[in-house]
C-alpha positions as CSV (number, residue, x, y, z in Angstrom):
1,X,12.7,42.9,-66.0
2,X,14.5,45.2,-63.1
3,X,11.6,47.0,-62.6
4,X,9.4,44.2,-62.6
5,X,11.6,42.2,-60.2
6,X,11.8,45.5,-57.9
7,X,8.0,45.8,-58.0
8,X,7.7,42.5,-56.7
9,X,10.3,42.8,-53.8
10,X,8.3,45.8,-52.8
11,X,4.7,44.2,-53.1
12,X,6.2,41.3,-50.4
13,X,7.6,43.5,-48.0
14,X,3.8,45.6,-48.0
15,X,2.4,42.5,-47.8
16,X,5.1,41.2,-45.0
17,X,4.5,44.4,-43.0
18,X,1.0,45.0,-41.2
19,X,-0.1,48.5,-40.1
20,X,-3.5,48.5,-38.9
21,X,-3.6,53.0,-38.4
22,X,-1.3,55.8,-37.7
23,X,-1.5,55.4,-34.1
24,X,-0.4,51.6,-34.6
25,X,2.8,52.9,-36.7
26,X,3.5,55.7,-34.2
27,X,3.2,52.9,-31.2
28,X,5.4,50.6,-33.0
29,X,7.8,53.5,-33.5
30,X,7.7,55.1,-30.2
31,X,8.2,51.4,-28.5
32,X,11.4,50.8,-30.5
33,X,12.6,54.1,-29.1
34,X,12.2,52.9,-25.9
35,X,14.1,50.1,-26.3
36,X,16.7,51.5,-27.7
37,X,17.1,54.5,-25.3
38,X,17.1,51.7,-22.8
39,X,19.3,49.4,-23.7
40,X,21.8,52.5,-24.6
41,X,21.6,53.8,-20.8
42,X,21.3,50.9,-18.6
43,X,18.2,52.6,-17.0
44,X,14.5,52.1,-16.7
45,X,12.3,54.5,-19.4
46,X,9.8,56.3,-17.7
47,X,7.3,53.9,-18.8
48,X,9.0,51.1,-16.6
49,X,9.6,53.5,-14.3
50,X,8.7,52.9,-10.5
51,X,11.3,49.8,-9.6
52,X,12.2,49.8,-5.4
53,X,16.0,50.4,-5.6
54,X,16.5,47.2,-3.2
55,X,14.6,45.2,-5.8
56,X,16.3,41.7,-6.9
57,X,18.5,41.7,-10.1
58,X,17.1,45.6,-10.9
59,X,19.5,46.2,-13.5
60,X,18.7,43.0,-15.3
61,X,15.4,43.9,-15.3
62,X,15.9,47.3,-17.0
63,X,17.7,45.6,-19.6
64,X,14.5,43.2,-19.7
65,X,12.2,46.2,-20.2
66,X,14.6,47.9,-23.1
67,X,14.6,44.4,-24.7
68,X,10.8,43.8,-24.8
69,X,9.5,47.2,-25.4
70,X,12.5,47.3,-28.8
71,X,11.3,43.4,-29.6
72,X,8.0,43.9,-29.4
73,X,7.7,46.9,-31.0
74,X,9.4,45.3,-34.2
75,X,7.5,42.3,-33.8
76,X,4.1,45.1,-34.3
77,X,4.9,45.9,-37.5
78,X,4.7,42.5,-39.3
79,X,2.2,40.7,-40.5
80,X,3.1,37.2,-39.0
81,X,4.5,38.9,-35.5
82,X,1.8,41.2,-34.7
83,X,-0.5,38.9,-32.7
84,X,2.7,37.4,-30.6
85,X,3.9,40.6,-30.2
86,X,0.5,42.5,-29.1
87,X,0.2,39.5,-26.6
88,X,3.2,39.5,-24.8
89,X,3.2,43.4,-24.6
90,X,-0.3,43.6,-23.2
91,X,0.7,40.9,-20.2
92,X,3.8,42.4,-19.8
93,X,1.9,45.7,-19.0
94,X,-0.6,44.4,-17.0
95,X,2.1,42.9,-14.7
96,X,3.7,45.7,-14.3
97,X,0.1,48.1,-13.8
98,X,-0.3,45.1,-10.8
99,X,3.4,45.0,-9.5
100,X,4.7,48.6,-9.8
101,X,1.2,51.0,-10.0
102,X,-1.7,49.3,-8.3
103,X,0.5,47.9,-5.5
104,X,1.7,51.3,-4.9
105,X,-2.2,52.8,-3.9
106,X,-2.1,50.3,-0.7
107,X,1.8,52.1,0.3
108,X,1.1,55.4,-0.6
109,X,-2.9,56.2,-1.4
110,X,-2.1,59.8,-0.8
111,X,0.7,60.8,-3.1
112,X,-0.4,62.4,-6.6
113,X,2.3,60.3,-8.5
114,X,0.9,57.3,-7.2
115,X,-2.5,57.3,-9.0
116,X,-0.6,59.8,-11.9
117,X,2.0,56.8,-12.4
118,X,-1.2,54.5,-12.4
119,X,-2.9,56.3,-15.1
120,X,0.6,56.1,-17.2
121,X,0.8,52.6,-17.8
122,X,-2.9,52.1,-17.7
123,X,-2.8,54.0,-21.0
124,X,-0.2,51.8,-22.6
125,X,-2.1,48.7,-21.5
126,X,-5.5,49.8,-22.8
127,X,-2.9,50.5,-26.1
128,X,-1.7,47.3,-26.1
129,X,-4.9,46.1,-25.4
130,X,-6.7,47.6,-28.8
131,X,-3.6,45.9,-30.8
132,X,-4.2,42.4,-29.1
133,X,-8.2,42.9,-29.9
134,X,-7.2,43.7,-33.4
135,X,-4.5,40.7,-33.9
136,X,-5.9,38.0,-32.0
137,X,-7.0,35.2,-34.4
138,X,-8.3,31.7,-33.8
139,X,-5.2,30.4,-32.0
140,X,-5.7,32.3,-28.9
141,X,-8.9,29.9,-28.9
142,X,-12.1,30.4,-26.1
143,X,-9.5,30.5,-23.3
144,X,-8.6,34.1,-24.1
145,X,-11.8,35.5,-26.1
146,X,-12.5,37.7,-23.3
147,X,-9.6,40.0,-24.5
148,X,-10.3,39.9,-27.9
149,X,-13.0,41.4,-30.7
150,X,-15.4,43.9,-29.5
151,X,-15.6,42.2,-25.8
152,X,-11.3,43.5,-25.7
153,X,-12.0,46.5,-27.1
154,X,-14.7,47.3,-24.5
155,X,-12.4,46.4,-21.5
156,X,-9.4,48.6,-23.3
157,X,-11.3,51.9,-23.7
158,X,-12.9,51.3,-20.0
159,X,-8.6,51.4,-19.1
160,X,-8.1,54.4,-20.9
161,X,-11.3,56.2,-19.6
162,X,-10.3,55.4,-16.0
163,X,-6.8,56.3,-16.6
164,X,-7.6,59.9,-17.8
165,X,-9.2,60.5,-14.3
166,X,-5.9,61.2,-12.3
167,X,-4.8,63.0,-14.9
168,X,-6.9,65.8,-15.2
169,X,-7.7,65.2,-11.1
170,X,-3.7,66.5,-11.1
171,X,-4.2,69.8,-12.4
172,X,-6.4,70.7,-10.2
173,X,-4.7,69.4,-6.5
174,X,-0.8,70.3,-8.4
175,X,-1.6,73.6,-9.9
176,X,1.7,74.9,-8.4
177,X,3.1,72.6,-10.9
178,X,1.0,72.8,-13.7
179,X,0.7,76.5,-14.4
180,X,4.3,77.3,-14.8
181,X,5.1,74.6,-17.4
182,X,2.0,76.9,-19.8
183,X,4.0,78.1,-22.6
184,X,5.2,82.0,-21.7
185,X,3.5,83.4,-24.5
186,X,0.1,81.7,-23.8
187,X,-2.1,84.3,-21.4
188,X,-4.0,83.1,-18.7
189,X,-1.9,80.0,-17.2
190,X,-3.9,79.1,-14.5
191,X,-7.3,79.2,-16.6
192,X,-5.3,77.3,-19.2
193,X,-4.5,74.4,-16.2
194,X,-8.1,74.0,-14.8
195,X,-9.3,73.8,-18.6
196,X,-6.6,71.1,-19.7
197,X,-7.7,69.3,-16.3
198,X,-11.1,69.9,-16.9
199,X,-10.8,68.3,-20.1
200,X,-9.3,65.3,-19.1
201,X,-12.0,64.8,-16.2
202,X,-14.8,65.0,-19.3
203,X,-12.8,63.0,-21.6
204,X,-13.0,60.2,-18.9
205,X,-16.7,60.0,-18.2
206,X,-17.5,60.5,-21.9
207,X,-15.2,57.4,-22.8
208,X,-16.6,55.5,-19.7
209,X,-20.2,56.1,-20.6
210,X,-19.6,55.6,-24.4
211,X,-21.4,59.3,-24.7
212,X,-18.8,61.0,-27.2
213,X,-16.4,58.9,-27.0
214,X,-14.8,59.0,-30.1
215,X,-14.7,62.6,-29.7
216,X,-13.6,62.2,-26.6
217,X,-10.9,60.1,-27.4
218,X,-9.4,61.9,-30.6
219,X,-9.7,65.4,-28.3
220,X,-7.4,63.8,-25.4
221,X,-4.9,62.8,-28.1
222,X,-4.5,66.0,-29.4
223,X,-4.6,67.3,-26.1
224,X,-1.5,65.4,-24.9
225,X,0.2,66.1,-28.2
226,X,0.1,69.6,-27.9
227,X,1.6,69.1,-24.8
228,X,4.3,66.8,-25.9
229,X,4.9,69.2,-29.0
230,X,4.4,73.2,-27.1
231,X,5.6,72.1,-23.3
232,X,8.1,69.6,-23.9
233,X,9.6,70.1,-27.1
234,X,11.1,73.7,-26.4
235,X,12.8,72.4,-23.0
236,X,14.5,69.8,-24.3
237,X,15.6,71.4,-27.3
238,X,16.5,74.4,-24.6
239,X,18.4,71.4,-21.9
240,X,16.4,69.7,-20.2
241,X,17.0,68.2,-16.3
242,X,17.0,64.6,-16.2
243,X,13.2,65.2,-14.5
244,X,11.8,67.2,-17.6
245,X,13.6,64.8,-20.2
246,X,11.4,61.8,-18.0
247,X,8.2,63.9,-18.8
248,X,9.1,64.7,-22.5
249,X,9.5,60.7,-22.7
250,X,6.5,60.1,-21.0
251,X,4.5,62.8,-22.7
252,X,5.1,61.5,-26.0
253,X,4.5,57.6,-24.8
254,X,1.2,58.9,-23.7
255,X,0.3,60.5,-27.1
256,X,1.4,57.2,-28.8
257,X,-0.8,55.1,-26.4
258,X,-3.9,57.7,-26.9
259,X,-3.3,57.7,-30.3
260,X,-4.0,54.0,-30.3
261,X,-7.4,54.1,-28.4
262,X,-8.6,56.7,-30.5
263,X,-8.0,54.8,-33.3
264,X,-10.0,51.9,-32.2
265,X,-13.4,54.2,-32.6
266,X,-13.0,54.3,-36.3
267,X,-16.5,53.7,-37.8
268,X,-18.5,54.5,-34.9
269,X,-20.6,57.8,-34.0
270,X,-18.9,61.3,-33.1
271,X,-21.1,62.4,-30.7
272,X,-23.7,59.4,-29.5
273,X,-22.9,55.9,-28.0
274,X,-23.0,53.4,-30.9
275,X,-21.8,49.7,-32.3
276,X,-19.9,49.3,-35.4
């Protein structure tokens, strides 16, 4: 009877929770992380980064970020929450792409952390993006089928392809920069730099033209969690500045968004434009 009774507690919560792919899982994860690093500090992530310091109730509004990115981040990982969850994260991310990113070209169309920053959170709204497409259902009804199915999809990998653009653009214009984070024991840093950028650059076209893109997509998450995992890792673990703990944080965000994306090709060609 007890091992009946515990079978059946642990076939509801299966059935309670809903986890579409690893990426999903390791999205979910890395957004309650977030939170909770935010709530525990006070201070914006570096995915909410970008906030004027003279800006209206800013400390409120960090709070605000911590509490939607650890709520909806929970809410991703059940069955019945998913869809709610997926939609308030994706319009929360476009609003800040429009407030805090895009706004920020027509200030400052020259500065490399502008269109970098850019690139950032348009990776975790084409993530949040894929998860909406997936969860939608009936109730979001004609008025938001645009952002759903295949049609949301299309418009989420289009993000992500445009996003990877400043990225690899940034090895090549902030090579001062980029070669010296190369691990020490890697030869080459500077060839290492303008083939990471160089990889990016391809990875966007390929996803923007559909050529490769699943290929495209998997090698650009592996890509940013090597970084993540050979940059990052040993300088935190060695003490990081509050500057290189940012880019750990945002390193590994990125991975979790990519992840996402990448995910959403499951099914279709490696190597040749396709449907499902």
């Amino acid at each position: 009877m007890e091992s009946s009774a515990g079978g059946s507690k642990n076939g509801a919560v299966g059935a309670a929770l809903r986890i579409a792919s690893g990426g999903h899982a390791f999205f979910a994860a890395t957004m309650i992380g977030l939170g909770i690093v935010g709530l525990v500090t006070g201070h914006f992530t570096p995915t909410f980064s970008g906030v004027p310091r003279g800006f209206p109730a800013r400390e409120v509004l960090a709070y605000l970020c911590a509490a939607v990115s650890l709520v909806t981040g929970l809410g991703l990982l059940w069955r019945r929450t998913a869809a709610l969850a997926s939609r308030l994260l994706l319009v929360y991310f476009i609003l800040w792409l429009l407030l805090f990113r895009v706004s920020r070209i027509f200030i400052a169309p020259k500065e490399l952390n502008t269109w970098w920053s850019c690139g950032d959170t348009a990776v975790m709204t084409a993530a949040a993006w894929v998860l909406y497409a997936w969860f939608a259902g009936d109730p979001d009804g004609p008025r938001f089928g645009f952002a759903a199915g295949d049609r949301g999809l299309g418009i989420a990998r289009m993000l992500f392809g445009l996003a990877l653009i400043p990225f690899g653009a940034a090895h090549f214009t902030n090579l001062n920069d980029t070669a010296p984070v190369v691990p020490g024991w890697l030869p080459w840093h500077v060839g290492w730099a303008y083939l990471t950028g160089g990889a990016f650059l391809a990875a966007g076209v390929a996803v923007l033209t559909g050529v490769c893109a699943r290929l495209a997509a998997i090698l650009t998450t592996l890509q940013i969690g090597l970084f993540t995992l050979l940059v990052w890792v040993p300088i935190v673990l060695a003490g990081p500045t509050a500057f290189q703990w940012n880019e750990f944080v945002s390193s590994w965000t990125l991975t979790a968004g990519a992840w996402v994306v990448a995910d959403s090709y499951r099914g279709m060609p490696w190597l040749a434009p396709g449907r499902r």
